[in-house]
C-alpha positions as CSV (number, residue, x, y, z in Angstrom):
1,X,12.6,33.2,78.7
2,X,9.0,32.4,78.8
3,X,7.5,29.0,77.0
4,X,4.0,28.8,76.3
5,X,2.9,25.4,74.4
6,X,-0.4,25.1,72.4
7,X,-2.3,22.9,70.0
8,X,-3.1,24.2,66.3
9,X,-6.3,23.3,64.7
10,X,-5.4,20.3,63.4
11,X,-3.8,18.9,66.9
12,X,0.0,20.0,66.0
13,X,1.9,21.2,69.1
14,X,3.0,25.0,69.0
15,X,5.3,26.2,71.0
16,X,6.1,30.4,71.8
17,X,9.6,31.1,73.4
18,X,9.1,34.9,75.0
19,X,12.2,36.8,75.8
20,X,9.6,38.7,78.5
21,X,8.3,37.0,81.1
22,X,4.9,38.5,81.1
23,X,3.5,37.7,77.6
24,X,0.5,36.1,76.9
25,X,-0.4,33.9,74.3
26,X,-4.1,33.1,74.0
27,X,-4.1,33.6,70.5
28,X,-6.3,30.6,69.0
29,X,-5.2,28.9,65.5
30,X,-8.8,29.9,63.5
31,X,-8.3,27.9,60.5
32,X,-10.2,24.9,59.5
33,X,-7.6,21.8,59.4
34,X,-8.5,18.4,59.1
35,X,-6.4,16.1,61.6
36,X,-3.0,15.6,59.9
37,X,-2.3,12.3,58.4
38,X,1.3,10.9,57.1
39,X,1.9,8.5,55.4
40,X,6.3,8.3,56.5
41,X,8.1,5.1,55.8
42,X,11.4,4.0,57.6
43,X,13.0,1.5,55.1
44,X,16.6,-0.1,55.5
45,X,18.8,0.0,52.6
46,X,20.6,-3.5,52.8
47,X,23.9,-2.7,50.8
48,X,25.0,0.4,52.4
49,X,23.2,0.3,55.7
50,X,21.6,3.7,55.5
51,X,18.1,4.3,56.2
52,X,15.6,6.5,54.1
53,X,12.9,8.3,54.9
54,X,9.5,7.5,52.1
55,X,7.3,10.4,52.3
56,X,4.6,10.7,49.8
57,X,2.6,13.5,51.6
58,X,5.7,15.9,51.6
59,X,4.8,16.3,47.8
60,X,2.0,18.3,48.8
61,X,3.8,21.0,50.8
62,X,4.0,24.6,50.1
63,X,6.2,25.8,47.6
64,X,7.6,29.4,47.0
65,X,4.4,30.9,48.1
66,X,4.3,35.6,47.9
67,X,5.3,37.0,50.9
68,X,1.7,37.8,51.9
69,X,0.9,34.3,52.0
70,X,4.0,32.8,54.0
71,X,2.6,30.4,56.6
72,X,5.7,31.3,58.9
73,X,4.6,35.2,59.3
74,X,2.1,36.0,62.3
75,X,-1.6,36.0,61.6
76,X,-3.4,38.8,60.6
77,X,-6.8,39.8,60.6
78,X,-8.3,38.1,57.4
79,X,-5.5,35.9,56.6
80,X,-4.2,33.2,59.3
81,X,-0.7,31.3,59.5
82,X,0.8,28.5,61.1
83,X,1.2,30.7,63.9
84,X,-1.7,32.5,65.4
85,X,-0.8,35.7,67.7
86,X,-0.2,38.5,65.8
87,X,3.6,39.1,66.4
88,X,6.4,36.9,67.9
89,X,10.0,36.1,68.8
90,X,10.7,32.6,68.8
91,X,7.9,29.9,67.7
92,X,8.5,26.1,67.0
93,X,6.0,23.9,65.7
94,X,5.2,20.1,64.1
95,X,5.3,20.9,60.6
96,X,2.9,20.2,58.7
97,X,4.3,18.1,55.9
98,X,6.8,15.9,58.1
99,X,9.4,13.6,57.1
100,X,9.5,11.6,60.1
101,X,6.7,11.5,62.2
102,X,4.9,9.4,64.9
103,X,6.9,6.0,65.3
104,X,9.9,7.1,62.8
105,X,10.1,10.3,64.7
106,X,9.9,14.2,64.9
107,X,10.1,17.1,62.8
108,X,9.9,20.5,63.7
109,X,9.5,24.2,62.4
110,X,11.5,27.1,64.1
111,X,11.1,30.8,63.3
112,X,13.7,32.6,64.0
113,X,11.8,35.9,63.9
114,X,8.8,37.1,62.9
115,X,10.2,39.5,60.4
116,X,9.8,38.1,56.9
117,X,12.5,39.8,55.3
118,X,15.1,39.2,57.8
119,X,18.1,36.5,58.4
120,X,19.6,34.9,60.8
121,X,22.5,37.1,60.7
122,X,20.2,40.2,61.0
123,X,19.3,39.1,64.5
124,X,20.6,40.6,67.6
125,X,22.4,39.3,70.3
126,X,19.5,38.7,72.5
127,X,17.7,37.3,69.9
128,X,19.7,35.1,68.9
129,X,20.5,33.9,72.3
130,X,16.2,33.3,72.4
131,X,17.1,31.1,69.5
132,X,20.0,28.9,71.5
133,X,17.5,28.5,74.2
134,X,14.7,27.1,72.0
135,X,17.1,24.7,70.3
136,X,18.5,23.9,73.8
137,X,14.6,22.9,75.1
138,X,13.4,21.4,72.2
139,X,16.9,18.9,72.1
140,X,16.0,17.7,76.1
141,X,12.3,17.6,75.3
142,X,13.0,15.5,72.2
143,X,14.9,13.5,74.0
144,X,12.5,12.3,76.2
145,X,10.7,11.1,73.1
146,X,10.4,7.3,72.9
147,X,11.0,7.0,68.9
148,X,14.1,9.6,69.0
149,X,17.8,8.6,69.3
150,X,19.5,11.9,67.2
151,X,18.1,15.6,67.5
152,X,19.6,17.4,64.8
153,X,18.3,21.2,64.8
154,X,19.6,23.2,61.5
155,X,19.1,25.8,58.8
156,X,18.5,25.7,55.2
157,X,19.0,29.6,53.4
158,X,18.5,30.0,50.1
159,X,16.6,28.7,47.2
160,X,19.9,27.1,45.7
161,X,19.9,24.6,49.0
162,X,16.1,24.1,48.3
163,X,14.5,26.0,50.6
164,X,10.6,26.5,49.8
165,X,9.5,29.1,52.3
166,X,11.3,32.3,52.2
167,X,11.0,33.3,56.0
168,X,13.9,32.6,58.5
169,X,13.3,29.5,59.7
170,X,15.3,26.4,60.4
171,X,14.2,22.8,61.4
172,X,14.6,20.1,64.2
173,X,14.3,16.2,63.4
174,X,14.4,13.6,65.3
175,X,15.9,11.0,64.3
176,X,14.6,7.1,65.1
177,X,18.2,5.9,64.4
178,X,22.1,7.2,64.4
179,X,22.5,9.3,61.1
180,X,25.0,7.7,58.8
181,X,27.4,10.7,59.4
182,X,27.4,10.7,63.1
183,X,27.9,6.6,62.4
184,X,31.3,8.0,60.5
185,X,32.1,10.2,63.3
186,X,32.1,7.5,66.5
187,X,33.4,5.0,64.6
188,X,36.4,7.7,64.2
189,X,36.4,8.3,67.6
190,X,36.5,4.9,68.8
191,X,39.6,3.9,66.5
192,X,41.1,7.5,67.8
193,X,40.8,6.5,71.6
194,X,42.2,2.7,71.3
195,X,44.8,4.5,68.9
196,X,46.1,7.0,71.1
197,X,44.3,6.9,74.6
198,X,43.2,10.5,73.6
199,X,40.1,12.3,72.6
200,X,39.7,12.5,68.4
201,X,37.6,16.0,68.5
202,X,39.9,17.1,71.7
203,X,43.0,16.5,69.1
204,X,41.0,17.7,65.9
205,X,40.6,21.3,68.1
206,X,43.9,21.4,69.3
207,X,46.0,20.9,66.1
208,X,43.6,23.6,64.6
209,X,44.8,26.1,67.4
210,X,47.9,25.3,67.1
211,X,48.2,25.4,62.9
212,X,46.5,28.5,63.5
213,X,46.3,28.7,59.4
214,X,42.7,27.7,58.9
215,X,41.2,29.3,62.5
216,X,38.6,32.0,61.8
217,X,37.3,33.3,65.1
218,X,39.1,32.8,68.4
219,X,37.0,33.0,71.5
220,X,37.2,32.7,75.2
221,X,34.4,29.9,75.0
222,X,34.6,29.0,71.2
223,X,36.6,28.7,68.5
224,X,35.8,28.5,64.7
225,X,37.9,26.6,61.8
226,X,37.5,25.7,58.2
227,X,38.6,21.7,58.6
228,X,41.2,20.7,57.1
229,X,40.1,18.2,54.9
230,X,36.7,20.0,53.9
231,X,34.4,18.9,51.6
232,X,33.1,21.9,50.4
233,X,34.0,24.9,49.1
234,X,33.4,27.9,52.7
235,X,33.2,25.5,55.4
236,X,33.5,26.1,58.7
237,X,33.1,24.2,62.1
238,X,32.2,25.6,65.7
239,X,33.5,24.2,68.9
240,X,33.1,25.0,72.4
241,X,36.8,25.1,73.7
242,X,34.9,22.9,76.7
243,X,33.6,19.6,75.5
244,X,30.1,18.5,75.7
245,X,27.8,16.1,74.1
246,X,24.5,18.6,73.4
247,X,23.3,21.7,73.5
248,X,21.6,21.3,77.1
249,X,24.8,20.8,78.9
250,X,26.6,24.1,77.4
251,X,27.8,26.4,80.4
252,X,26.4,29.8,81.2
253,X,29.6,31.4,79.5
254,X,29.3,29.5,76.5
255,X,26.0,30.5,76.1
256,X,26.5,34.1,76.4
257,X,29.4,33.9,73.9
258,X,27.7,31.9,71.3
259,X,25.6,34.7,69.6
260,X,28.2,37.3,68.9
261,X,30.1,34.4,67.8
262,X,27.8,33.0,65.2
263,X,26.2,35.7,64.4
264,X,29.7,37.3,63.1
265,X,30.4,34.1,61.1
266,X,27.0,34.3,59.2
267,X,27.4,38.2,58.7
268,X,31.0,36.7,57.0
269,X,29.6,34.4,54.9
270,X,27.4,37.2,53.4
271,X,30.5,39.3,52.6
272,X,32.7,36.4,50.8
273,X,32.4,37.2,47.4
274,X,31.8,40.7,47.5
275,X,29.5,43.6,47.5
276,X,26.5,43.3,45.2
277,X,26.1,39.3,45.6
278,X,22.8,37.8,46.6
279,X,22.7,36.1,49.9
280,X,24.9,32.9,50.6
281,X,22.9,30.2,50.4
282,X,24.2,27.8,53.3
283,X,23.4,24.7,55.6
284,X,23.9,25.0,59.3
285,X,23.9,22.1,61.3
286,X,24.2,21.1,65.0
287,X,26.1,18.0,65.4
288,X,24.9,16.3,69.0
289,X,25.7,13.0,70.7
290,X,22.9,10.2,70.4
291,X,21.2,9.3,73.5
292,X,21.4,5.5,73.8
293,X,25.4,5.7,72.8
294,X,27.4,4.3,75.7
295,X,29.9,7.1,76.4
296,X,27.9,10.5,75.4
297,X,30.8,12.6,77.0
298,X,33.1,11.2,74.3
299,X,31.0,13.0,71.6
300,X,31.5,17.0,71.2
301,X,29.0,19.1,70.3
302,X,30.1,21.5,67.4
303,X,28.1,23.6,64.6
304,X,28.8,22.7,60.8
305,X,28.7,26.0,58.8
306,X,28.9,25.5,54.6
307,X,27.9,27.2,51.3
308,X,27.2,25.2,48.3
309,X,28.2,28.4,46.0
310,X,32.1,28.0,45.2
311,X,33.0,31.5,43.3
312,X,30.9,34.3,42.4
313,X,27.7,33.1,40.2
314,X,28.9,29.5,40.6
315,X,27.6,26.3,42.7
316,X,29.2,23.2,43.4
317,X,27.3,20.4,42.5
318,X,27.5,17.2,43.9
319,X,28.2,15.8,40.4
320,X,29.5,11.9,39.4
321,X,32.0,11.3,42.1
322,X,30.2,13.1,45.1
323,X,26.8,11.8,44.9
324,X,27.9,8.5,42.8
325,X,30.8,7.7,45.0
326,X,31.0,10.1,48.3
327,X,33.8,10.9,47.6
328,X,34.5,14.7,47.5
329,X,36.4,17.2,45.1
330,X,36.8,20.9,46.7
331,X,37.9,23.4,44.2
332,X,38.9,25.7,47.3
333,X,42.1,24.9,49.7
334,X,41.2,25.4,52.9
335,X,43.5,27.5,54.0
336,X,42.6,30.1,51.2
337,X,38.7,29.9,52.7
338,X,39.8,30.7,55.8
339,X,42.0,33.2,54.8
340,X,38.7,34.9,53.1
341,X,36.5,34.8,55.7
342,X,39.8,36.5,57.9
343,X,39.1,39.0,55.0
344,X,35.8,40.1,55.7
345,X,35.4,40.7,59.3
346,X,33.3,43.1,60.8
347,X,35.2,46.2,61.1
């Protein structure tokens, strides 16, 4: 892999991740920006202990634009993008229209491809390894980053999730605080260890492989499940049979077995209900240990795959008791997801 970091117009780092060695990026970003200016807010919600982001300028970003006016494609002669060389594998960048930024963090842009039409799923192996390697830098450059305590680096698809730019892409925040969810999870894990003595994600992996009902992929290096208690309809989580807290400290053969692992669940979730349907619209996200918790190597690093569609035509929405209460209603057992996605493997 080759990196090569540069500034946009405006100041915004770019960053190109090469699978060859010898490619040059010179390429010079020819638009006419004015210096980007945020206006993100941090504020502390008392009662519940959460913390929301308030940003005003975000109302301003791009929405739904034609395909021969997506900022994500390469530039061309007589249009220019976010990203100026003509073609590409990987790119990240500071988006544009952050939610956190300067003292309440980081957000990035990552483009999978520079095929407009494509997926995730429609990537090769190689490529999508290029992908694990840009996720795996830009987590140990972010945290280096004095604001940052969380790097979460995931993927919107589909209009129904909310997605406003049609190109493969996927995002990385950094976080100024410990999300609310990961807050969940180590609280878990502490009561697990005084508990038992043992490991909660070591347990939740192992009485998966042994149930056997809800297991989806079995790998040398990985193994994929749909949880038992999950919250929404296709769900499915991503281990490496090895813990680790982040991305940067997977092994070599966990690396090498990730694509044709993830790749084949995302090619899966496109086949659920049936020939003929659009897309899946799903949320992929990369769950990884803060970096100021005391005991990182308790955390494990896993991969939460979901769909918010629940039959074929239908959403669920996060209606009165989800988003009033948190409290979750699945009109899918798990066991018959994971049956399903069983189903539709690639021949």
């Amino acid at each position: 892999m080759k990196k090569t970091a540069t500034r946009l117009a405006d100041g915004r780092e770019l960053i190109y991740y090469d699978a060859r060695d010898d490619a040059v990026r010179d390429a010079v970003d020819q638009r006419p920006l004015d210096p980007i200016a945020t206006s993100s807010e941090i504020r502390h919600d008392r009662l519940l202990g959460d913390r929301v982001a308030i940003a005003s300028h975000r109302q301003a970003r791009t929405y739904h634009p034609p395909a021969d006016q997506c900022p994500l494609c390469p530039s061309r002669e007589g249009r220019h993008s976010e990203i100026p060389a003509t073609g590409y594998d990987v790119v990240v960048f500071e988006n544009r229209f952050p939610s956190l930024a300067g003292d309440s963090g980081r957000c990035e842009v990552v483009c999978f491809t520079s095929d407009h039409d494509a997926s995730f799923a429609d990537l090769d192996a190689a490529q999508a390894a290029l992908v694990l390697d840009a996720w795996t830098d830009r987590t140990a450059e972010l945290a280096q980053h004095p604001a940052v305590e969380q790097v979460f680096c995931f993927e919107n698809r589909g209009k129904e999730i909310g997605v406003t730019l049609g190109h493969p892409h996927g995002q990385i925040y950094g976080y100024p605080f410990v999300t609310p969810r990961t807050r969940l999870m180590l609280r878990s894990l502490a009561e697990h260890r005084v508990a038992t003595g043992r490991n909660l994600f070591d347990d939740v992996v192992a009485d998966e492989l042994a149930d056997g009902r809800r297991v989806v992929l079995d790998g040398e290096h990985w193994v994929a499940f749909v949880p038992y208690a999950a919250h929404w309809p296709y769900e499915v989580h991503l281990y490496p049979k090895r813990r680790v807290p982040d991305l940067p400290s997977l092994d070599e053969a966990a690396r090498t077995e990730f694509p044709q692992m993830y790749l084949e669940l995302l090619k899966r979730f496109d086949r659920i209900f049936g020939a003929g349907e659009p897309p899946t619209p799903y949320i992929s996200a990369w769950h990884q240990a803060p970096y100021r918790m005391t005991d990182r190597g308790e955390f494990a690093l896993h991969l939460e795959l979901f769909t918010i569609r629940r039959t074929s035509g239908k959403l669920k929405f996060l209606a009165g008791s989800e988003s009033g209460m948190n409290v979750f209603i699945n009109d899918v057992p798990p066991e018959a997801a994971a049956e399903r996605l069983r189903e539709v493997a690639s021949k």
